[in-house]
C-alpha positions as CSV (number, residue, x, y, z in Angstrom):
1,X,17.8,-37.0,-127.4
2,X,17.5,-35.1,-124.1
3,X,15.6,-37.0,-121.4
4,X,15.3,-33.6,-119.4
5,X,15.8,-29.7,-120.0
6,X,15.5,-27.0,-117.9
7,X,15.6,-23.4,-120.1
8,X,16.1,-20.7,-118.4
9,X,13.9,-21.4,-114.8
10,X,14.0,-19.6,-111.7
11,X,12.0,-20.2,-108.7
12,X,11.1,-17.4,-106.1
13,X,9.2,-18.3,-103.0
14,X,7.2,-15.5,-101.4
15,X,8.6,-16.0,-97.8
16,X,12.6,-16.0,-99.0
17,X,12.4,-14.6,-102.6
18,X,14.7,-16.2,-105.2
19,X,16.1,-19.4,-104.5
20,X,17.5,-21.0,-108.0
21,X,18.0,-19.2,-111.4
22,X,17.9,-18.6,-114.4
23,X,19.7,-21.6,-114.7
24,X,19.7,-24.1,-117.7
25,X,20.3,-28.3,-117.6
26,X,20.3,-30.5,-120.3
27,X,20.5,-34.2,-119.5
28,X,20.8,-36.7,-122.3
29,X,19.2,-40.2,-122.5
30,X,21.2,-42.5,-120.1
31,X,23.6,-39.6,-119.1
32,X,24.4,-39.7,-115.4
33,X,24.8,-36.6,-114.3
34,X,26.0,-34.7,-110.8
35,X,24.8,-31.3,-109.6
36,X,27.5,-29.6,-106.9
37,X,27.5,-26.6,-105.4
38,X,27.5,-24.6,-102.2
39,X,24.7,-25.5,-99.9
40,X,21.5,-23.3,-100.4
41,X,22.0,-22.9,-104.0
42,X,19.0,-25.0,-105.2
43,X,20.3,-28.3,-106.2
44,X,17.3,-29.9,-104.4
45,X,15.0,-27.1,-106.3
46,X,16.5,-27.9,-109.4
47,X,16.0,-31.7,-109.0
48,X,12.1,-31.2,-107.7
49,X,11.5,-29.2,-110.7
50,X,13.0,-32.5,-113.1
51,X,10.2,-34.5,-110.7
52,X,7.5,-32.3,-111.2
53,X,7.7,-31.7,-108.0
54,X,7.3,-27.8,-108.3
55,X,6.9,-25.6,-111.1
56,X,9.2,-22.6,-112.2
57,X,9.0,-19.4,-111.7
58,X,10.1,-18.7,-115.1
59,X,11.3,-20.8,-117.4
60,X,10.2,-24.3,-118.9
61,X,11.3,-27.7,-117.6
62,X,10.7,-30.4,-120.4
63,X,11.0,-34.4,-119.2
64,X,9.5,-37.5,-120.6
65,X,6.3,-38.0,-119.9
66,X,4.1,-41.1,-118.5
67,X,3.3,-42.2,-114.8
68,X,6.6,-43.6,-114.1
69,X,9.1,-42.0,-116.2
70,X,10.5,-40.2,-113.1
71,X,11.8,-41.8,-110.2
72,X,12.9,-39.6,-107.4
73,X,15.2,-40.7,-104.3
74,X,15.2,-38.5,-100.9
75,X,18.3,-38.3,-98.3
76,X,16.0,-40.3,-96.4
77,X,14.6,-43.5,-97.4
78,X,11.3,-42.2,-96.9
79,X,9.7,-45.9,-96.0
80,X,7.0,-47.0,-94.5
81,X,7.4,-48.2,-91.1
82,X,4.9,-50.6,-90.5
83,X,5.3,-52.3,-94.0
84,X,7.5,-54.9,-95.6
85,X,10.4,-54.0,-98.1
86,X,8.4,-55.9,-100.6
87,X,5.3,-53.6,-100.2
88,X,7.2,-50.8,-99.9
89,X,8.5,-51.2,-103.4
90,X,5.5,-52.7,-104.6
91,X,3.9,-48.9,-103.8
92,X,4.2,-47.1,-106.3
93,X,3.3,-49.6,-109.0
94,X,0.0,-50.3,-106.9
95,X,0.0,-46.6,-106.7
96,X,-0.8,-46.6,-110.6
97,X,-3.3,-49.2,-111.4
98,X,-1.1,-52.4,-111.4
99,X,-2.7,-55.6,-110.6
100,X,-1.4,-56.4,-106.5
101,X,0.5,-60.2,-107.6
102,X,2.4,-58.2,-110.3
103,X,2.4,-55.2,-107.8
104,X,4.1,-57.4,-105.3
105,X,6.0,-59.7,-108.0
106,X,8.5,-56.9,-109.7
107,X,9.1,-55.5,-106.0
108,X,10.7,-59.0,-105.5
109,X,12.6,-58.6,-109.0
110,X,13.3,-55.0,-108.1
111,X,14.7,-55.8,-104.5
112,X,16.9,-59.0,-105.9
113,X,18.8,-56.3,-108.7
114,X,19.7,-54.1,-105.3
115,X,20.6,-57.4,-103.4
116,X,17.9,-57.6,-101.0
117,X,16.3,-60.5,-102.0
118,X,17.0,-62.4,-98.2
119,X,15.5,-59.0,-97.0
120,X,11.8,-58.9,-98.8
121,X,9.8,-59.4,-95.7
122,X,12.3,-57.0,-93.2
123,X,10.5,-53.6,-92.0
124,X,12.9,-50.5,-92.1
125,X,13.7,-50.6,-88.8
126,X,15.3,-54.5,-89.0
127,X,17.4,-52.7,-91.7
128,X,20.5,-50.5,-91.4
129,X,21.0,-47.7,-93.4
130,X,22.3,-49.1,-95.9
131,X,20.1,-51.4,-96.6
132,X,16.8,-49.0,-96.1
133,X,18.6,-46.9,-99.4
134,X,19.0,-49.5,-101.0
135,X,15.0,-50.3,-100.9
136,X,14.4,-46.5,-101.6
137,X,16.5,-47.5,-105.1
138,X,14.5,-50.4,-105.9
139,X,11.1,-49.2,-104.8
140,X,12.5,-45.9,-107.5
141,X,13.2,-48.7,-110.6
142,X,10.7,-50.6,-110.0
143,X,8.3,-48.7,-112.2
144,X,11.2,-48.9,-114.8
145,X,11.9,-45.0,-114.9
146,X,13.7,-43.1,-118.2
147,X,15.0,-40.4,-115.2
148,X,16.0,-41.0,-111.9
149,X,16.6,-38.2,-109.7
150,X,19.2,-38.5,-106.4
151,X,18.8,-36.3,-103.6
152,X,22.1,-36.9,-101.7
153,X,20.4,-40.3,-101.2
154,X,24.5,-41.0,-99.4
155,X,24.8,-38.5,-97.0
156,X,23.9,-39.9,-93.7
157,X,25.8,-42.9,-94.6
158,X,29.2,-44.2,-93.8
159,X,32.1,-44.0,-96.7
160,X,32.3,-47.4,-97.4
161,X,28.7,-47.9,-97.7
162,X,28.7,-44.8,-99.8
163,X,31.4,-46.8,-102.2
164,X,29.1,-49.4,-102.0
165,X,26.0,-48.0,-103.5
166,X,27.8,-45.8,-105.9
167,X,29.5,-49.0,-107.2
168,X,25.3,-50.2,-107.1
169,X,24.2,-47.5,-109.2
170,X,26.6,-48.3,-111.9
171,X,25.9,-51.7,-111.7
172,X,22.4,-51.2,-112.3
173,X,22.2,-48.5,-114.5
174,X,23.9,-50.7,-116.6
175,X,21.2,-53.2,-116.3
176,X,18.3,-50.3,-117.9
177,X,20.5,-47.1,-118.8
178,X,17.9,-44.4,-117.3
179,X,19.4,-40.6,-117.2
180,X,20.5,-40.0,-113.7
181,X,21.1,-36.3,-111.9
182,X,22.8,-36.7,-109.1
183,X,23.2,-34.2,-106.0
184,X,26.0,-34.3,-103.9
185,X,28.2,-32.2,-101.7
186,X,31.2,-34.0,-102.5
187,X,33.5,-33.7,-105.5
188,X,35.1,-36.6,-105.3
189,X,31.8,-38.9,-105.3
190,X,30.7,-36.7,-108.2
191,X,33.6,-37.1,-110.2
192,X,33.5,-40.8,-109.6
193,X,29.8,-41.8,-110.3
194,X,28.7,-38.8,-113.1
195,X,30.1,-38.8,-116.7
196,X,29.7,-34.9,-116.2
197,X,29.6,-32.7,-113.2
198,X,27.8,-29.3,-113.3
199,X,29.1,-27.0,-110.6
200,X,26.5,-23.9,-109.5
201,X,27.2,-20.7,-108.3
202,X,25.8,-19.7,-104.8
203,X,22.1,-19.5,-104.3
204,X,20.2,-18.7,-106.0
205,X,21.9,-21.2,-108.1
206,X,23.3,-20.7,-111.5
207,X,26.0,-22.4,-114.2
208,X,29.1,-22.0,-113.1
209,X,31.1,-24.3,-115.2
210,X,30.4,-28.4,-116.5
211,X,33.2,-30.8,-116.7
212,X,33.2,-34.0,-118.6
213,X,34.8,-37.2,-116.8
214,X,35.8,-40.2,-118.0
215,X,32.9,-41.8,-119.9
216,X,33.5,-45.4,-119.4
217,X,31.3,-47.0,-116.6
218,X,30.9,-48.7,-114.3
219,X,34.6,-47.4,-113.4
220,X,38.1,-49.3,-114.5
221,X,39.7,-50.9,-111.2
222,X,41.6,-48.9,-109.4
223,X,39.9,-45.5,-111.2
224,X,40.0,-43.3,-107.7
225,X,43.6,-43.3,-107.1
226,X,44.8,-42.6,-110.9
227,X,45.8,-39.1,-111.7
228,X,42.9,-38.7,-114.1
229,X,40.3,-39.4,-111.6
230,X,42.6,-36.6,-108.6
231,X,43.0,-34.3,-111.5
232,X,39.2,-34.3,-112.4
233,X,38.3,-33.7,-108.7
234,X,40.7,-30.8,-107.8
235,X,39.5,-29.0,-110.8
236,X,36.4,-29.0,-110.2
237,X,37.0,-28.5,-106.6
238,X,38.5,-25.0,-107.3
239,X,35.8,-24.6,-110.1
240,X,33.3,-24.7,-106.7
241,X,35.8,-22.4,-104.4
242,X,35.7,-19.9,-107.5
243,X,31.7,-20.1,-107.8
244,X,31.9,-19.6,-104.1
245,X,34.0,-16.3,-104.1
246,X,36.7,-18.3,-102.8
247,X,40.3,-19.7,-103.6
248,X,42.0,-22.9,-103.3
């Protein structure tokens, strides 16, 4: 059963006219899935349309719905500067209708899943940046989602951090299997968190080609230097060269 669909969309903004489409997405229940491509090709577009976000052009965008069902996670953590981690999570639950003590009780639970529980009363700036993500991730579970939506939540971060959290995600989708799309910009971080990676054309953003990895998660030991996981990434790095107009 398909947790998301998009048939067909586009979006065109008045100021810079088309910016993604037509362009189709299936995700399946507790699929993860990564969006790559060229930058301005409407990964981000695609992803606020699966929040509801923005609404197409053309097209239909079908997701599960319910107050909650969709979580979405910015390149920024996005947090409240003045408030604890524990109310920051708590937010979007109190955002809802849900009492404050439970409000405040499965931020506790949410933040202990992403490892933060010696970190409930910090403000984001006693955090690094790191640790901020990693209360943008709870504060996004915490309402339990079916879809959870990545917006290069990495990018700004350092590459073992990055390992770190991707090595998170898998950990805790394990915990609550919610379909994940992931953005990214880089092949190899696609190929290592997403069972399949979707590769789009330059903007405005179409299907280019899709590319099933290996389906076993979280990852076997040692899955980034076997020849499956460098084969996987070099094809699909040409795959975004060729959708590009260029050659590897």
């Amino acid at each position: 059963m398909a947790a998301a669909r998009l048939t067909a969309v586009e979006v065109v903004y008045a100021n810079r006219g088309k910016a993604l489409g037509p362009f189709d997405l299936v995700v399946q229940e507790a699929e993860i899935v990564a969006l790559v491509g060229p930058s301005g090709c409407g990964k981000s577009t695609a992803l606020r349309l699966l929040a509801g976000l923005e609404k197409p052009s053309k097209g239909e965008v079908e997701r599960i719905p319910g107050r909650g069902q969709t979580s979405l996670v910015f390149q920024s953590p996005t947090l409240m500067p003045w408030a604890s981690a524990q109310t920051n999570v708590a937010l979007p639950l109190e955002l809802e209708g849900t009492p404050a003590h439970e409000a405040r009780t499965r931020a506790v639970e949410a933040l202990k899943r992403v490892g933060l529980d010696a970190a409930i009363r910090a403000r984001p700036a006693q955090l690094s940046g790191g640790m901020a993500m990693r209360v943008s991730l709870a504060r996004a579970l915490v309402t339990r989602p079916s879809l959870l939506l990545l917006d290069e939540p990495f990018a700004a971060l350092d590459e073992i951090t990055r390992r770190d959290l991707t090595e998170d995600i898998h950990r805790l989708w394990t915990q609550s299997k919610p379909a994940i799309v992931f953005v990214t910009h880089n092949v190899e971080e696609a190929v290592y968190l997403a069972q399949r990676v979707v590769v789009m054309t330059s903007g405005p953003g179409q299907l280019f080609r899709e590319t099933l990895t290996d389906p076993r998660l979280p990852r076997p030991p040692q899955f980034r230097t076997s020849a499956e996981f460098r084969s996987l990434a070099e094809a699909i790095s040409r795959d975004l060269a060729v959708s590009m107009g260029r050659s590897l």
